[in-house]
BAFI-350172 format. One record per residue (C-alpha): residue in three letters; x, y, z. Coordinates in nm, 2 decimals, padded with zeros to 4 digits, always signed. Each point is the difference from the previous one (the first is absolute). Layout:
{ALA,{X,Y,Z}}
...
***
This chain:
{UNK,{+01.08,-01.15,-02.72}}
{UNK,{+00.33,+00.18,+00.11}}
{UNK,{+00.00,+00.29,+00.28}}
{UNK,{+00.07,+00.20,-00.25}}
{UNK,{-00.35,+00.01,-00.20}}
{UNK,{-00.16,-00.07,+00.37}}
{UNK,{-00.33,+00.32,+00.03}}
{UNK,{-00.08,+00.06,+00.34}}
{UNK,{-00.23,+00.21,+00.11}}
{UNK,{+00.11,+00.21,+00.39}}
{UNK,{-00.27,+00.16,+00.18}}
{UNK,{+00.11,+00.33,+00.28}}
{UNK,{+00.28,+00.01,-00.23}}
{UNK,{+00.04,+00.40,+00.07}}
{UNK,{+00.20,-00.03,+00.29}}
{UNK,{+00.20,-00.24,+00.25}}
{UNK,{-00.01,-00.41,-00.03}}
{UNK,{-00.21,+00.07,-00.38}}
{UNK,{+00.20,+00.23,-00.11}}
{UNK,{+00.31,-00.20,+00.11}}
{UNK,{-00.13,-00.34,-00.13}}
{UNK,{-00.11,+00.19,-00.35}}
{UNK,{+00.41,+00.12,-00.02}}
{UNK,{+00.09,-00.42,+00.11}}
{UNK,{-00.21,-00.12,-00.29}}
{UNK,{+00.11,+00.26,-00.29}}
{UNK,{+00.38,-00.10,+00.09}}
{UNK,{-00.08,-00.35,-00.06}}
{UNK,{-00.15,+00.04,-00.31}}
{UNK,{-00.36,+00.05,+00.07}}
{UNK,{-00.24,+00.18,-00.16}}
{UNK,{-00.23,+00.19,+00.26}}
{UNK,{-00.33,+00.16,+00.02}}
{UNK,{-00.02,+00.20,+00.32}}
{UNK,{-00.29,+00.17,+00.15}}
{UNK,{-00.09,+00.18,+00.30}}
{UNK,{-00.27,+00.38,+00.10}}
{UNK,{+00.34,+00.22,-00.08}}
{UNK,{+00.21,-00.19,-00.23}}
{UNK,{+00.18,+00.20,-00.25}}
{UNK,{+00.08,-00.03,-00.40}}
{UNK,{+00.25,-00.25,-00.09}}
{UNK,{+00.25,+00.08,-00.32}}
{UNK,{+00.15,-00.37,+00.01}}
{UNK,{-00.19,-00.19,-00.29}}
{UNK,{-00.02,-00.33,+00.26}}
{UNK,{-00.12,+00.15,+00.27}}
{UNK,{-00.40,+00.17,-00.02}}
{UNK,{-00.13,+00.15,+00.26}}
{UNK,{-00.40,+00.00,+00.07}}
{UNK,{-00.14,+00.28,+00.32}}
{UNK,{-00.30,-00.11,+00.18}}
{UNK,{-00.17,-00.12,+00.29}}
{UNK,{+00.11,-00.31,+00.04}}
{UNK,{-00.33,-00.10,+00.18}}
{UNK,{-00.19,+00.04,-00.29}}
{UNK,{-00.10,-00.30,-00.19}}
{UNK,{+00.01,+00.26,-00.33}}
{UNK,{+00.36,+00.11,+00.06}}
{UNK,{+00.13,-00.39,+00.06}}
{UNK,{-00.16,-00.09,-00.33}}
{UNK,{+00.17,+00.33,-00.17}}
{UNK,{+00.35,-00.15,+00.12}}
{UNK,{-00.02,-00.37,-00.10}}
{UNK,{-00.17,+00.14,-00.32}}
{UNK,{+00.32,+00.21,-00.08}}
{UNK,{+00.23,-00.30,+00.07}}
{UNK,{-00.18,-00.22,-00.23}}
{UNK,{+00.00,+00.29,-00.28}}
{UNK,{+00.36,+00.16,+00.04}}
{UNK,{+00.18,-00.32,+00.09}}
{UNK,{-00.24,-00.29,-00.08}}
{UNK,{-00.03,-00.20,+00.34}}
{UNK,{+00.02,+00.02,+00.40}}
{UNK,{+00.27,-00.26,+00.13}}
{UNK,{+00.03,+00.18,+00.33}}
{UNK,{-00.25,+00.22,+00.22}}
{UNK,{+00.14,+00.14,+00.30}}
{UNK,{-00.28,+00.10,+00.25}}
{UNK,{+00.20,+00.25,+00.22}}
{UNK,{-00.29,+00.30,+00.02}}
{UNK,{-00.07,+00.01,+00.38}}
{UNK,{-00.06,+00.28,+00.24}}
{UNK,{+00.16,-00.04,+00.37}}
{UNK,{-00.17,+00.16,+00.27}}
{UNK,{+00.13,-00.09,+00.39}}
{UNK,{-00.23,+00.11,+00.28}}
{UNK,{-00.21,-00.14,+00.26}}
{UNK,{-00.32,-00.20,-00.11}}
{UNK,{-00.28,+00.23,+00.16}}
{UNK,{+00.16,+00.29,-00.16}}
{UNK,{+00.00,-00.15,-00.37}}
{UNK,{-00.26,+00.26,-00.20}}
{UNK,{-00.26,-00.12,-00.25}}
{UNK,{+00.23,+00.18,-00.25}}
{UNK,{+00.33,-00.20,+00.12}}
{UNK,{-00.26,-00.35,-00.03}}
{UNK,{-00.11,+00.13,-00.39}}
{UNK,{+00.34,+00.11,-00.13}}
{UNK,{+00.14,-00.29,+00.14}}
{UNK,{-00.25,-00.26,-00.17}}
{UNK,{-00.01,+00.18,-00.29}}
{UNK,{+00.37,+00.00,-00.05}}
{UNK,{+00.16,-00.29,+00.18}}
{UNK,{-00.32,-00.23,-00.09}}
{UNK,{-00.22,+00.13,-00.33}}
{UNK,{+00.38,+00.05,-00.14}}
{UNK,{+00.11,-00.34,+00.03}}
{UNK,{-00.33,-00.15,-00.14}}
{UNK,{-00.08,+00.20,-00.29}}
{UNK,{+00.33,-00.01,-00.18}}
{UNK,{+00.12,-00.34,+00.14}}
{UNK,{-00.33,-00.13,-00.15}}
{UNK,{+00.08,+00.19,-00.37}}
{UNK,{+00.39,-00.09,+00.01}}
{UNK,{-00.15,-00.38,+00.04}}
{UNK,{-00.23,+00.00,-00.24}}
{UNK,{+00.27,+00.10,-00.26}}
{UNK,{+00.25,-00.23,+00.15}}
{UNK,{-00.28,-00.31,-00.04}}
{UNK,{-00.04,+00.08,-00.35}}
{UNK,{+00.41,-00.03,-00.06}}
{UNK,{-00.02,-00.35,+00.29}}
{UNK,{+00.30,+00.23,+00.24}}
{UNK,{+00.06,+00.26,+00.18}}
{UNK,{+00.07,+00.07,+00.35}}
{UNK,{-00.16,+00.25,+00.28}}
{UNK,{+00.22,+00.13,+00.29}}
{UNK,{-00.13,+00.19,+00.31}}
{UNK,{+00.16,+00.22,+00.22}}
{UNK,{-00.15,-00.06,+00.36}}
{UNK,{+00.15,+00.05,+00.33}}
{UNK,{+00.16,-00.20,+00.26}}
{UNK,{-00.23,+00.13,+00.29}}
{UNK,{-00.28,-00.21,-00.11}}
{UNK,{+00.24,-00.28,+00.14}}
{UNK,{+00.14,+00.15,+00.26}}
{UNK,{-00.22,+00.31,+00.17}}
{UNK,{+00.19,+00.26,+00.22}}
{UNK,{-00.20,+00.21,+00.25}}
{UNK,{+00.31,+00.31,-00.08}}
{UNK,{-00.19,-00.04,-00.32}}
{UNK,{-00.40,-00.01,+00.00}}
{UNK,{-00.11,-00.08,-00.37}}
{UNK,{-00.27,-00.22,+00.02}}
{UNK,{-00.12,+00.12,-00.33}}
{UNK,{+00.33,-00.09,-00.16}}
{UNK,{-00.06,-00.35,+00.11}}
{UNK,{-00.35,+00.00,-00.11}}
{UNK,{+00.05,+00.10,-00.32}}
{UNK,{+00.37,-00.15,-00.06}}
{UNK,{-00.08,-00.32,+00.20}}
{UNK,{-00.29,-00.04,-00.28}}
{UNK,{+00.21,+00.07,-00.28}}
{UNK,{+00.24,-00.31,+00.15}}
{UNK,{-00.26,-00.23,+00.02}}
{UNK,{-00.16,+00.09,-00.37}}
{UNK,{+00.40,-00.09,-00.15}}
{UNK,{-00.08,-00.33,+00.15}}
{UNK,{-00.29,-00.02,-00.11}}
{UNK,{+00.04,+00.07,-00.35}}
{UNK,{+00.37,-00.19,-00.06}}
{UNK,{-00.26,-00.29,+00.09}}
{UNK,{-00.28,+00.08,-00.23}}
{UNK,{+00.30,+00.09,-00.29}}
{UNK,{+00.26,-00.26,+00.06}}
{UNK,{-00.08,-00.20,-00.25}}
{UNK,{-00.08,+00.28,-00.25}}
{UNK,{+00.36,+00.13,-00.04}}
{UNK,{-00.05,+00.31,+00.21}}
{UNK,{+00.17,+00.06,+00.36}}
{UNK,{-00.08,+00.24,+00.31}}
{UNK,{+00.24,+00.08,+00.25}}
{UNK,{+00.06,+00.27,+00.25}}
{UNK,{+00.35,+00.15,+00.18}}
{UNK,{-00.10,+00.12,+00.35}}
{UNK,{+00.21,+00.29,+00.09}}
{UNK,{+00.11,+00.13,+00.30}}
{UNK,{+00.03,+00.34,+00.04}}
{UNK,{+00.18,+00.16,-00.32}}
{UNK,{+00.20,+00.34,-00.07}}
{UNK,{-00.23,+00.20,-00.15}}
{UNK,{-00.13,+00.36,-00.02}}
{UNK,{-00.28,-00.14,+00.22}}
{UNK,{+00.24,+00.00,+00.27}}
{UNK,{+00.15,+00.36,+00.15}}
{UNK,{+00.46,-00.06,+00.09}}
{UNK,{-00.12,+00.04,+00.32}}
{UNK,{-00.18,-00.29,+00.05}}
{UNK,{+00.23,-00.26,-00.13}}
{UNK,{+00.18,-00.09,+00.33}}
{UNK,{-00.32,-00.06,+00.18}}
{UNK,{-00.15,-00.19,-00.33}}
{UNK,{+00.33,-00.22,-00.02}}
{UNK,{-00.02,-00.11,+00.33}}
{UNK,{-00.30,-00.17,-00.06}}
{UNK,{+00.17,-00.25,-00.23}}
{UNK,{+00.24,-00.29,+00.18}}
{UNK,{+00.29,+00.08,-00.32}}
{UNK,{-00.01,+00.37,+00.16}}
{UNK,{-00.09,+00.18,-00.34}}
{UNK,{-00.26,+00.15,-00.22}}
{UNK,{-00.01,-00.17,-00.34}}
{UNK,{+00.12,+00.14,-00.30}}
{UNK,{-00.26,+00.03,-00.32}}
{UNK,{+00.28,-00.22,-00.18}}
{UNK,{-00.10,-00.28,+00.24}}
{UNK,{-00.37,-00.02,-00.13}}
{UNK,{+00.13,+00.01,-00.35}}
{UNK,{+00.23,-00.28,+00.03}}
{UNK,{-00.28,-00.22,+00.14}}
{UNK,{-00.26,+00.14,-00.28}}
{UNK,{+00.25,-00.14,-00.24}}
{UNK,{+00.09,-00.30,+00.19}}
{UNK,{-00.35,-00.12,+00.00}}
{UNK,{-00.09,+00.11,-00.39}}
{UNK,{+00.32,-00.25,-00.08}}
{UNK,{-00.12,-00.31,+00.27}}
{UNK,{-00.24,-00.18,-00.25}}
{UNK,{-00.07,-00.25,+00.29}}
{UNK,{-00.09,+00.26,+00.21}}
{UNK,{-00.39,+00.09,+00.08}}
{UNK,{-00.21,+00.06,+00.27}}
{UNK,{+00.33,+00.14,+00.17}}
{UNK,{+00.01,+00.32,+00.27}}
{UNK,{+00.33,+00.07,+00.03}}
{UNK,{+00.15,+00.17,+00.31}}
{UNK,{+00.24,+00.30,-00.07}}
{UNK,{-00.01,+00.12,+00.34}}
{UNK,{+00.32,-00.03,+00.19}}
{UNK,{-00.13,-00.29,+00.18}}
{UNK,{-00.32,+00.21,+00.13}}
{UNK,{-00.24,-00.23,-00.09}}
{UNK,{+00.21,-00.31,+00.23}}
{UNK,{+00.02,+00.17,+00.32}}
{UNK,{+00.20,+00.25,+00.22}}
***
């Protein structure tokens, strides 16, 4: 199958690295099934768009389920959904520890586990997962221990699973950003945040996309968790 009949389906795809990796794939050809809580309309005829909570098994069923009915198939599911929050570990609320599992964990399982079950009955497909490098490399300027917990989970399950699927035409891989220009970070802080990365600079959304659509063309690429991080994830 050529890129250009490829379906992938983008979770967060409202805003920042979704939004940017759901622009990467329509150039290239691909048709797209985007989803996120405040997602908007769509008027192109290959790109639908499906609101909901990602965290709810019901509303990762209603997104693979349009795939397979506008477009036939899932080639590519891009787990990007996560929620970010930076602060000391005593101070974490139950509320931060919920929306956190709910999103960053119940998001990855309920519509990984659909997208597979479509891509076993077609024998290919391939999962990607946005993690993050500090569950390599932590930085006390930047407590997140629930980022690790949850993210350093969702590392180990794409291992996992490119084992269990190798052999059943399916891969899983993950890109492990840095941290990336987005909305979720104010001008102000960029200095400070590029400092923390030995190239000197933030990361560009157009960096994630390249390496989304680097791995969906690797075919002998699986069980991969590959570093876009400005060298974080080595050292300082």
């Amino acid at each position: 199958m050529s890129n250009q009949q490829k379906v992938a389906i983008v979770t967060g795809a409202s805003q920042g690295i979704g939004a940017g990796v759901v622009k990467g794939l329509r150039d290239r050809g691909y048709r797209v099934v985007a989803t996120s809580r405040s997602i908007k309309p769509s008027d192109d005829a290959d790109l639908v768009t499906v609101a909901g909570d990602i965290g709810s098994a019901d509303t990762a069923q209603r997104v693979v389920d349009e795939a397979v009915r506008r477009f036939g198939r899932v080639d590519l599911l891009l787990n990007n959904a996560g929620i970010f929050i930076a602060k000391p570990f005593t101070q974490y609320t139950q509320k931060d520890f919920d929306d956190k599992i709910s999103t960053n964990v119940a998001g990855f399982f309920h519509i990984t586990q659909a997208a597979v079950a479509q891509m076993e009955r077609q024998a290919s497909g391939h999962v990607v997962t946005i993690t993050t490098s500090l569950v390599d490399h932590a930085n006390s300027s930047v407590p997140s221990v629930i980022a690790s917990l949850t993210k350093g989970g969702l590392n180990a399950a794409t291992k996992s699973l490119a084992i269990e699927y190798a052999k059943k035409g399916i891969r899983f891989n993950a890109v492990s950003p840095g941290i990336i220009r987005t909305p979720m970070h104010p001008e102000s802080t960029h200095e400070w945040l590029a400092a923390l990365h030995p190239v000197g600079r933030i990361g560009d959304v157009d960096d994630i996309v390249e390496a989304v659509l680097y791995l969906d063309s690797a075919n002998f690429v699986t069980g991969e968790i590959l570093h876009v991080d400005g060298g974080q994830s080595a050292g300082h």
